[in-house]
N, C-alpha and C positions, 0 to 999 in steps of 0.2 A: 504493500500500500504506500508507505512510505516513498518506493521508486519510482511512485507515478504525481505522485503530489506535488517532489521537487523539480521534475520539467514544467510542471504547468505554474507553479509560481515564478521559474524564471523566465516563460512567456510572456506569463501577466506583467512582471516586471520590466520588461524590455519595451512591451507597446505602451505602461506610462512614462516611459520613458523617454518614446520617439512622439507618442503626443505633446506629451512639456518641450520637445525642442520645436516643435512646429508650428507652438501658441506662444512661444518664446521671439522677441523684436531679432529680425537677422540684421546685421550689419552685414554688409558687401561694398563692394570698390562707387556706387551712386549716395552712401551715406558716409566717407569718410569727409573729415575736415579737412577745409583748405588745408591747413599747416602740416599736414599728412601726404598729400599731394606732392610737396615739393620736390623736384628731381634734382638729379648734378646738371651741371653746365659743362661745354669746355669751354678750358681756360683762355683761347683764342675768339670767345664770343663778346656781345655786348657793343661799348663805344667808347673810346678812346682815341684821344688827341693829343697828339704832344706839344707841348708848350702851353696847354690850357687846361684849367681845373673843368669839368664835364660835371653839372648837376640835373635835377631835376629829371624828365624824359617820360615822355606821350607817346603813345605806336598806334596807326592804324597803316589796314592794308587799302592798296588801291593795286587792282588789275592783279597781278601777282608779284607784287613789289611792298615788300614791309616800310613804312616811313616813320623815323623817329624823331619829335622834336626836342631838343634837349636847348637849355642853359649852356654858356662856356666864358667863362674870364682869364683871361692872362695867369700863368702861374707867378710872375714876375710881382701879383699880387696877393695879399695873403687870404686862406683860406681858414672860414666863408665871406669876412668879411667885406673883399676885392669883389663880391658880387654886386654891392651896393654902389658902384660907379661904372664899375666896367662891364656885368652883365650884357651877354646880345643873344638871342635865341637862332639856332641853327637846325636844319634839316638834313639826315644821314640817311641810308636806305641800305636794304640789304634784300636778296632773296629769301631767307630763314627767320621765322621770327628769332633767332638767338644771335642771330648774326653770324662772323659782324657788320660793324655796319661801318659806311663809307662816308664822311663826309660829301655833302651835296651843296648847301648854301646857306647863306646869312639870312634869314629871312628877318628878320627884325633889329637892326642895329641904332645908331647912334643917329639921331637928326637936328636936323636947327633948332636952339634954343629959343624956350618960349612951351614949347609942346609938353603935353603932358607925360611923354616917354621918350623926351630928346635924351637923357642922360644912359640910361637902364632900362632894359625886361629881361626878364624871368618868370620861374612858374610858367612854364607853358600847358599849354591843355588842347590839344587837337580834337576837333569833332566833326562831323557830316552830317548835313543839314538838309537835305531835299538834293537839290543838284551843288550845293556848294561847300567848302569846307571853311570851317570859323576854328579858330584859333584862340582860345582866353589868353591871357598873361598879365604879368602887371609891369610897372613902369613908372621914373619917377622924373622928375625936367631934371635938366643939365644942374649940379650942385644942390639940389634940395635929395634929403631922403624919405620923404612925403611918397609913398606907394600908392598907387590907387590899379584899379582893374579895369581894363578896356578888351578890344577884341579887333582884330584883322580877319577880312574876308579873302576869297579866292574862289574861282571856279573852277581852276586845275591845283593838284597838290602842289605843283613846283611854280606855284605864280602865276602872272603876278601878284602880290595880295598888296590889296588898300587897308589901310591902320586906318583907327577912328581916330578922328581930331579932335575930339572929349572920351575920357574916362566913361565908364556907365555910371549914369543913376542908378545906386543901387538901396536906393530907397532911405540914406542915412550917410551924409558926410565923415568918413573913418579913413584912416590908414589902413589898406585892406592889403591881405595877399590871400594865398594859398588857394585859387580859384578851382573849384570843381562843379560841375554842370551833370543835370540829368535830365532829360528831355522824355516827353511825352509824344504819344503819336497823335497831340492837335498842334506841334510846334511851340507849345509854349514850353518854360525852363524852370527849373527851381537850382536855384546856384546858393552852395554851400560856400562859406572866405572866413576868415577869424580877422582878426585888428591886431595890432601889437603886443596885446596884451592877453593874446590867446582866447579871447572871448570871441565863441564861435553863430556869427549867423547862418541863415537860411534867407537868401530873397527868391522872390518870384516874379515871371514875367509872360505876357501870353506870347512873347518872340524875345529872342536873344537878345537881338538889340536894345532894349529894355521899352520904356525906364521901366526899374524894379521896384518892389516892394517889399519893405520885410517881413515877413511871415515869422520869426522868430530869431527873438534877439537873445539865445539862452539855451541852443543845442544841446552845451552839455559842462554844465554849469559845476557841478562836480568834482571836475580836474582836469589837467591842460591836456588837450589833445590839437594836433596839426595836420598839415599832409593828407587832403583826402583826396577818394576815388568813390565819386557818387554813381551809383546803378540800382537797376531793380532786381530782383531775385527769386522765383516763386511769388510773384502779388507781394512781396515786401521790399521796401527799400533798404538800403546798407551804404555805409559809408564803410570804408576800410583807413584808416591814420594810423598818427602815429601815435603811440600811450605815450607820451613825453616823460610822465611822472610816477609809471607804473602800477597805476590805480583799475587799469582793466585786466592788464593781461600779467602781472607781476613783473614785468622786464621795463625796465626805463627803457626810453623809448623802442621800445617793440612795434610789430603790425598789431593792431584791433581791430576787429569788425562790429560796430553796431547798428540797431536795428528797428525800423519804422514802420507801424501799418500806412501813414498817409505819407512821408519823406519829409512832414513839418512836424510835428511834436513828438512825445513819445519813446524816445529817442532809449534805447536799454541796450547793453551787452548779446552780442550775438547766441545763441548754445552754443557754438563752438567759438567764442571771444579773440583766441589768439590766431594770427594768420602768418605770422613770418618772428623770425629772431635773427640774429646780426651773424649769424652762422653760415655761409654760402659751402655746396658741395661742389668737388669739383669729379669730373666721368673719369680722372685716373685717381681716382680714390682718394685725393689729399682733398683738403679744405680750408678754408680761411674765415677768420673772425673780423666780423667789420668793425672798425672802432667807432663809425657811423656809418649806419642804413637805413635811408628815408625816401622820402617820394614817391609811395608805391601808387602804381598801375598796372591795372589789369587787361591784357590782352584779346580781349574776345569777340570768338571769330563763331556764326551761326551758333550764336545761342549758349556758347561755352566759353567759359574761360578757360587759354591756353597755356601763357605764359603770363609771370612775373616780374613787370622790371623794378627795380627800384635803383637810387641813385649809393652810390657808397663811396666808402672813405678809407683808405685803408693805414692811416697815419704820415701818407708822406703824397699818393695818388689820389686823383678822382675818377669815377666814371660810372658810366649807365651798364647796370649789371640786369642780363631778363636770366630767370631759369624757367622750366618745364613744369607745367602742373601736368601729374601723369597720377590716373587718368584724369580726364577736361573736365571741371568744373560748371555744372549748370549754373548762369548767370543771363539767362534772358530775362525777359518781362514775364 
């Protein structure tokens, strides 16, 4: 009796035990976190210039040609400082989103005093707009460090583009930088920027060109955050920054992602909060610690995010470093 009793409880045994894994949450490669995602690079990728420190850096594709707009100032001046005069935004391309990538052109430089970006831009931000492409950045006149945020148009990536001859209305006179845009498909915008003082808005606009409105003056009130990358993500918005202070993701300044039903209030830590650390892999197995890693953007091509770039520092260099999300991150609307 006994030899028949103990197969059938380790039957019974085994199918509650393949039911609890079954009603059990699976994780698979569509539920891991960005920060899980992240691949090696090689060490011949990214954007690099010599004789000039390379910050900041936007990527979209056009045709089958990657285009990255980056930041670059004289290393002759110090670093970050030498951004504040000598700043000009350039355009590099490559075949790969990983690169590298080639120097292409000055697209934003130095012009007649008087204007509101004769001296400096930086912070670039590249977008596609219907048939045209808009460019955010900020900019400050010839010898003032007074920043504000404007935008240049084009109808082909490689120019010509016309700069606006005012700053945006952005709904509130500030020292602004850090410009990130998230667009809607009726063309209106809601653009996220902080002030000097790390105090983050939200304005809104039913067109790029503005003028804005602020829709919130108090993002995220909490603790200093910078450096965003505004998109929508399953019906919710995200910002991805920088945690300056260590108050999201435990790492000063680290990647954080948070997170919005409407992209103006609301504003909370992602589930999965951290998205990058100052750590870069590289595909022959070594790796490098950034002594600063900021500026992230995200790469995303149909519906997913691909690649990573962010801007790094590595104590002596600068440049636009992208790695690999593998697998691609869903990041559409």
């Amino acid at each position: 009796m006994t030899s028949r009793i103990a197969p059938l409880l380790a039957m019974a045994l085994l199918m509650l035990l393949s039911r609890q894994a079954q009603s059990a949450p699976q994780t698979g490669p569509a539920d891991l976190p960005l920060a899980q995602r992240i691949g090696p690079a090689p060490r011949d990728s990214g954007f690099h210039m010599d004789g000039y420190f390379v910050w900041c850096g936007s990527v979209i594709k056009v045709g089958d040609t990657y285009h990255l707009f980056a930041a670059r100032w004289p290393t002759a001046t110090k670093f970050p400082e030498g951004y504040r005069a000598h700043s000009e935004i350039v355009r590099a391309t490559a075949r790969s989103p990983l690169g590298p990538y080639t120097f292409a052109q000055v697209v934003i430089g130095k012009r007649e005093p008087g204007k509101w970006d004769s001296g400096m831009a930086h912070n670039p931000g590249i977008y596609q707009v219907g048939n045209q492409f808009v460019l955010y950045y900020i900019g400050s006149d010839e010898g003032s460090t007074y920043r504000q945020i404007g935008i240049a148009t084009a109808t082909n990536i490689a120019g010509p583009w016309t700069r606006s001859d005012q700053p945006l209305d952005l709904g509130i006179k500030s020292d602004a930088n850090n410009p990130a845009a998230c667009f809607e498909p009726d063309g209106s915008v809601k653009l996220v920027w902080r002030d000097r003082d790390l105090h983050v808005y939200i304005s809104t606009a039913a067109d790029f060109r503005g003028p804005y409105k602020v829709a919130n003056d108090r993002v995220w009130p909490r603790a200093r955050v910078e450096d965003f990358f505004f998109f929508k993500r399953r019906g919710k918005y995200c910002l991805i920054c920088e945690d300056n202070a260590a108050s999201i993701t435990g790492h000063e300044r680290g990647g954080a992602c948070l997170t919005s039903d409407d992209g103006i209030v609301g504003w909370k830590p992602a589930e999965s909060p951290i998205v990058y650390d100052h750590d870069i892999r590289w595909t022959d197995g070594a790796a490098m610690h950034c002594v600063r890693r900021e500026r992230p953007w995200l790469l995303i091509e149909n519906g997913k995010a691909t690649c990573l770039f962010t801007a790094v520092y590595d104590g002596a260099k600068t440049w636009n470093q992208p790695v690999p999300i593998e697998p691609a991150w869903e990041a559409g609307q």
